[in-house]
PDB file with SEQRES, HELIX, SHEET and CRYST1 records, atoms N, CA, C and O in Angstrom:
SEQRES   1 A   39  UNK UNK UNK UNK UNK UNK UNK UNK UNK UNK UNK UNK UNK          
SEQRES   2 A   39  UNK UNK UNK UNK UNK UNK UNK UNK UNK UNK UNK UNK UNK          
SEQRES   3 A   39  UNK UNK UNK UNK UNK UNK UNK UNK UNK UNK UNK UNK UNK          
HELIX    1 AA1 UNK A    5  UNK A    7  5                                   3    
HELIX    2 AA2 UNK A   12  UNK A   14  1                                   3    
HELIX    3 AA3 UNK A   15  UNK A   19  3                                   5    
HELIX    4 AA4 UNK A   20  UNK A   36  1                                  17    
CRYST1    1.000    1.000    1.000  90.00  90.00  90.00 P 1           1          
ATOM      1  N   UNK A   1     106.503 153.484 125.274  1.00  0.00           N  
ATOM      2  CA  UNK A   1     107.004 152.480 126.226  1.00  0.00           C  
ATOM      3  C   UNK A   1     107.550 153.194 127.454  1.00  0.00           C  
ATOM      4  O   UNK A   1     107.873 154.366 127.262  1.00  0.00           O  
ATOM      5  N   UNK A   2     107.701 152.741 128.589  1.00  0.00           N  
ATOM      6  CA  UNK A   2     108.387 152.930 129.514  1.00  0.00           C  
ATOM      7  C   UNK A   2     106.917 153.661 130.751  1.00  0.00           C  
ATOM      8  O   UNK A   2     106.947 153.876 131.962  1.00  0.00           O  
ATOM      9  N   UNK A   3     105.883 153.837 129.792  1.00  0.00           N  
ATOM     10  CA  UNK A   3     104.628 154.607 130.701  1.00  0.00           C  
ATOM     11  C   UNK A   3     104.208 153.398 131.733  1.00  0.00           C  
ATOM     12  O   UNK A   3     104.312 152.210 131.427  1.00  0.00           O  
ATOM     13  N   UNK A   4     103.778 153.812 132.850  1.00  0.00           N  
ATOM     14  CA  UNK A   4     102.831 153.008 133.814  1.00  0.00           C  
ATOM     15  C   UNK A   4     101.420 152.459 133.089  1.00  0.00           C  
ATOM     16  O   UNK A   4     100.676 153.272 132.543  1.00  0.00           O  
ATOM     17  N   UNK A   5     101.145 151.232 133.114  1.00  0.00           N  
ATOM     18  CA  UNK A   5      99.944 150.624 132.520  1.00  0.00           C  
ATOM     19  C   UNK A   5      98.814 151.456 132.595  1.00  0.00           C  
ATOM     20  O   UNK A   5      98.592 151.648 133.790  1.00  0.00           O  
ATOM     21  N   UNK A   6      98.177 151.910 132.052  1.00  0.00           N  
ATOM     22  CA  UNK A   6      96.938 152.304 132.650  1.00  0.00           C  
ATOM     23  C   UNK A   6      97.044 153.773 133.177  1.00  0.00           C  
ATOM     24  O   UNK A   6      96.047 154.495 133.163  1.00  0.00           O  
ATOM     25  N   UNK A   7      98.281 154.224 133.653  1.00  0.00           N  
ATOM     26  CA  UNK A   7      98.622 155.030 134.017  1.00  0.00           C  
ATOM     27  C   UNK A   7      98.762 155.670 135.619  1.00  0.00           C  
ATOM     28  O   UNK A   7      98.868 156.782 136.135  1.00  0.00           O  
ATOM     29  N   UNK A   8      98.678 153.937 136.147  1.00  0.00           N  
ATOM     30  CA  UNK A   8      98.554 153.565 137.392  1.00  0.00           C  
ATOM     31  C   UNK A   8     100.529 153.842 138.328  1.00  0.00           C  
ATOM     32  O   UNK A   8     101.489 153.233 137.855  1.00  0.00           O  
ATOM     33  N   UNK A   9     100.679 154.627 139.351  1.00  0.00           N  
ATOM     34  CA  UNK A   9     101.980 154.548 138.695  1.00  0.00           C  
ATOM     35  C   UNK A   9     102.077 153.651 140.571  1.00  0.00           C  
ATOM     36  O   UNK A   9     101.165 153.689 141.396  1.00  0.00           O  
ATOM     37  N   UNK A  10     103.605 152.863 140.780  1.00  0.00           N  
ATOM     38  CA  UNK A  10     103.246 152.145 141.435  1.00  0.00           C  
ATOM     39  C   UNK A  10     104.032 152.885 142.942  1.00  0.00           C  
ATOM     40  O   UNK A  10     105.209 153.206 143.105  1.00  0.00           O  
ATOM     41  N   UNK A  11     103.243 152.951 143.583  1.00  0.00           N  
ATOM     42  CA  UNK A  11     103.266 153.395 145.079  1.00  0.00           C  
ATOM     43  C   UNK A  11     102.379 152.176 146.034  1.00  0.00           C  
ATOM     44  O   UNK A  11     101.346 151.611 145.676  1.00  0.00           O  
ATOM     45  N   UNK A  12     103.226 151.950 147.513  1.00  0.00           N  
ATOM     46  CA  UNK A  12     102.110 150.951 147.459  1.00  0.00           C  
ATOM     47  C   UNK A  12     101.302 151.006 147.787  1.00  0.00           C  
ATOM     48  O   UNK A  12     100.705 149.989 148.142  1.00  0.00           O  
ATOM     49  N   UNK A  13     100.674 152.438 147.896  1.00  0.00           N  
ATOM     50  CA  UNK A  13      98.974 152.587 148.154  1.00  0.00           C  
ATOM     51  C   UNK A  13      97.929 151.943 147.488  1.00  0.00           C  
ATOM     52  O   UNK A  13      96.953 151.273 147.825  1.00  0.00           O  
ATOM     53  N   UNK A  14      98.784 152.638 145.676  1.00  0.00           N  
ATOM     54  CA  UNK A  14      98.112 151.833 144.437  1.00  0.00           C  
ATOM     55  C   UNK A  14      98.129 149.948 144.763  1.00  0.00           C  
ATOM     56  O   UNK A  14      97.333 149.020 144.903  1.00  0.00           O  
ATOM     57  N   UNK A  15      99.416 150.177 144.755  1.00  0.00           N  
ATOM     58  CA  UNK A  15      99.527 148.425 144.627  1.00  0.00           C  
ATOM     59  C   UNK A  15      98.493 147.949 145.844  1.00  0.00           C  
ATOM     60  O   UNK A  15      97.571 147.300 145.351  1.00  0.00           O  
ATOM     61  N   UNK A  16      98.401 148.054 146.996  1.00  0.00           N  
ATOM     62  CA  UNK A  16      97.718 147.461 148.136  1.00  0.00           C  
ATOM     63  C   UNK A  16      95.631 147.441 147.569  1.00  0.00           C  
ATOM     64  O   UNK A  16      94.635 146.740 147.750  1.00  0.00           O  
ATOM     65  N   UNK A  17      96.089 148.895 146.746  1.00  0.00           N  
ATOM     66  CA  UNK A  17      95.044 148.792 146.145  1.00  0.00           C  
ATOM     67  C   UNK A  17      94.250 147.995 144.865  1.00  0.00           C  
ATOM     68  O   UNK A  17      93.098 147.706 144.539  1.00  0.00           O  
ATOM     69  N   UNK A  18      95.410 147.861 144.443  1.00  0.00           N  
ATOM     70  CA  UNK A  18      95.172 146.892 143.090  1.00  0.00           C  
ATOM     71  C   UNK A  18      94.957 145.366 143.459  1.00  0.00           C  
ATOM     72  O   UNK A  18      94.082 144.595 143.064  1.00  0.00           O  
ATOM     73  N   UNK A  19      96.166 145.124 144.464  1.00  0.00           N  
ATOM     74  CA  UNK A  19      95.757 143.568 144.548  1.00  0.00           C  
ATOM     75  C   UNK A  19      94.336 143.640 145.981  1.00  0.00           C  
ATOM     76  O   UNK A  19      93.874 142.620 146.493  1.00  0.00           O  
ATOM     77  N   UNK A  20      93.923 145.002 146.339  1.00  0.00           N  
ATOM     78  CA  UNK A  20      92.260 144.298 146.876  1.00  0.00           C  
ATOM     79  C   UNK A  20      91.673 144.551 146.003  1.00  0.00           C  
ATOM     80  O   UNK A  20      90.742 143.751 146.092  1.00  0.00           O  
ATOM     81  N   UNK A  21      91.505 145.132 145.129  1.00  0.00           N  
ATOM     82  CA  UNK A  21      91.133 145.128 143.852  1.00  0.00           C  
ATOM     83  C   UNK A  21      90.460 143.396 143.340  1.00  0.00           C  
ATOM     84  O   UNK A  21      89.356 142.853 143.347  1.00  0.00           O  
ATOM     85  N   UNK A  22      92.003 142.980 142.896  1.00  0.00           N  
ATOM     86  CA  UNK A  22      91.903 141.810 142.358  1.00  0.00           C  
ATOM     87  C   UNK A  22      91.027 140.961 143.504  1.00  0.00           C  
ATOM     88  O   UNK A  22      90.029 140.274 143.285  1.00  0.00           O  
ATOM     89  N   UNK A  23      91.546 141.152 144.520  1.00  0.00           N  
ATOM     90  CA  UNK A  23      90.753 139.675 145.316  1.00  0.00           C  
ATOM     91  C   UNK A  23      89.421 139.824 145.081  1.00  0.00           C  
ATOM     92  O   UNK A  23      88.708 138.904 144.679  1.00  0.00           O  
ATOM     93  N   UNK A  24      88.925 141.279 145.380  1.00  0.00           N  
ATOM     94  CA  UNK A  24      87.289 141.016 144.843  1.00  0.00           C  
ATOM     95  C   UNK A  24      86.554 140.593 143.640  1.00  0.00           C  
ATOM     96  O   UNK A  24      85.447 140.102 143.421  1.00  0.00           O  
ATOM     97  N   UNK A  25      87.758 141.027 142.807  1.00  0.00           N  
ATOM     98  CA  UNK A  25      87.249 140.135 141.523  1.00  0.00           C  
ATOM     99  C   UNK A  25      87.353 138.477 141.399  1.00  0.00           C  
ATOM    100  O   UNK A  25      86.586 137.660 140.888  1.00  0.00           O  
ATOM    101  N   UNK A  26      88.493 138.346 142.010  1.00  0.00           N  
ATOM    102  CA  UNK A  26      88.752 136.654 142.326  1.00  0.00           C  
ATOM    103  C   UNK A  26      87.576 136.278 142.710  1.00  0.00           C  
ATOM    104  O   UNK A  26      86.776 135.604 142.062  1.00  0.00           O  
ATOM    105  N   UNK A  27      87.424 136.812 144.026  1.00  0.00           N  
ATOM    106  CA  UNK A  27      86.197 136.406 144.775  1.00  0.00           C  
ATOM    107  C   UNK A  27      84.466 136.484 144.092  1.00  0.00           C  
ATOM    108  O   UNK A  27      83.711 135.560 144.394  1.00  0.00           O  
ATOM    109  N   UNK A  28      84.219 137.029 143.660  1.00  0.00           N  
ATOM    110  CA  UNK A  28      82.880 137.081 142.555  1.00  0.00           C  
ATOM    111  C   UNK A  28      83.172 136.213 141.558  1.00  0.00           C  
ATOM    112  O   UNK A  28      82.193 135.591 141.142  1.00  0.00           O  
ATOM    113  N   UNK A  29      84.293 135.956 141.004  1.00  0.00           N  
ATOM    114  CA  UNK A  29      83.979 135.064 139.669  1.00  0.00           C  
ATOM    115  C   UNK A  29      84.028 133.412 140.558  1.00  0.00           C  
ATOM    116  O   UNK A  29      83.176 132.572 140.266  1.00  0.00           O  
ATOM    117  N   UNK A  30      85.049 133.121 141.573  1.00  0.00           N  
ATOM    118  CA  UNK A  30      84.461 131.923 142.673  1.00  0.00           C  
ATOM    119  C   UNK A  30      83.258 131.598 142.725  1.00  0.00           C  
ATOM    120  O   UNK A  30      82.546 130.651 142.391  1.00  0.00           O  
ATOM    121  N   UNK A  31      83.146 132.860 143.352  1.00  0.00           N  
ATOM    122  CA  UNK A  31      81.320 132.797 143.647  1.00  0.00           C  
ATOM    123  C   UNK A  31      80.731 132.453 142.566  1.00  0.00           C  
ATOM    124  O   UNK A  31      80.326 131.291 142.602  1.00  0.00           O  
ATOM    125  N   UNK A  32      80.463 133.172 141.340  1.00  0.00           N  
ATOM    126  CA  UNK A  32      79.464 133.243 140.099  1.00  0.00           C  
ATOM    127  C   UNK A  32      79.612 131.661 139.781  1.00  0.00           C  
ATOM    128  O   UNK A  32      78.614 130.940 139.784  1.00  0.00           O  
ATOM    129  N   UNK A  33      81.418 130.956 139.398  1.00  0.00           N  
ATOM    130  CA  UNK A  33      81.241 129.863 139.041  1.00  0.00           C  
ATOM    131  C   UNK A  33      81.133 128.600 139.831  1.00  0.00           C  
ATOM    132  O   UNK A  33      80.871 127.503 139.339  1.00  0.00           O  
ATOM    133  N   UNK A  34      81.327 128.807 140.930  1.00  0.00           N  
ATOM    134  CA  UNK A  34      80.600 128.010 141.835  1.00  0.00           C  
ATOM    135  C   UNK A  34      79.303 127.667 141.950  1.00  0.00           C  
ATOM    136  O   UNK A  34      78.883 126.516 141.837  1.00  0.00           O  
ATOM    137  N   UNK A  35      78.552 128.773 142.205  1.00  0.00           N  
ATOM    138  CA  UNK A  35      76.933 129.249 141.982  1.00  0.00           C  
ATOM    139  C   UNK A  35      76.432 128.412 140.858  1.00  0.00           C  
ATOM    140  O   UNK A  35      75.664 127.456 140.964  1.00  0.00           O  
ATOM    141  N   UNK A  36      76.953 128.880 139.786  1.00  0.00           N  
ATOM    142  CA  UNK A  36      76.679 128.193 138.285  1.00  0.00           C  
ATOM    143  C   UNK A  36      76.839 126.715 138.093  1.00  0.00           C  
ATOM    144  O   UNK A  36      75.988 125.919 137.696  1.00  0.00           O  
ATOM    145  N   UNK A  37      78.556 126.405 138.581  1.00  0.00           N  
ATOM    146  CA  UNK A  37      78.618 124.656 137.961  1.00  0.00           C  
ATOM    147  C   UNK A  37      77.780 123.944 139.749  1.00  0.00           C  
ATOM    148  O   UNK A  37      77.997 122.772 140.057  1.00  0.00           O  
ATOM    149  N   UNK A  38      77.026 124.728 140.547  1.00  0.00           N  
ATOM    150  CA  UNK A  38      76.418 124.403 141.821  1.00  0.00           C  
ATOM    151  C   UNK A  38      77.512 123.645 142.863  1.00  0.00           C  
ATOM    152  O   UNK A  38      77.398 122.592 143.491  1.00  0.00           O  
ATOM    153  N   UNK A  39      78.552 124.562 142.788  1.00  0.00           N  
ATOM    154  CA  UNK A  39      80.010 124.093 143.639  1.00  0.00           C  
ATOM    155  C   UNK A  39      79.107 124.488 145.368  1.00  0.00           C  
ATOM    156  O   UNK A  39      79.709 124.327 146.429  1.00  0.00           O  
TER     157      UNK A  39                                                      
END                                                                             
């Protein structure tokens, strides 16, 4: 306990990086299920 997840430790390079990270994933699964239920 007490380790950084992943081993990610948080600076906000990481962090700025993690959450563009996330948006691109946000953004593709939008897309995919949009695409799919024909949003």
């Amino acid at each position: 306990m007490g380790r950084p997840a992943f081993g990610i430790t948080r600076t906000p390079q990481t962090t700025r990086a993690a959450l563009a990270g996330w948006q691109e994933v946000a953004a593709q699964v939008l897309l995919g299920a949009g695409a799919r239920w024909g949003g």
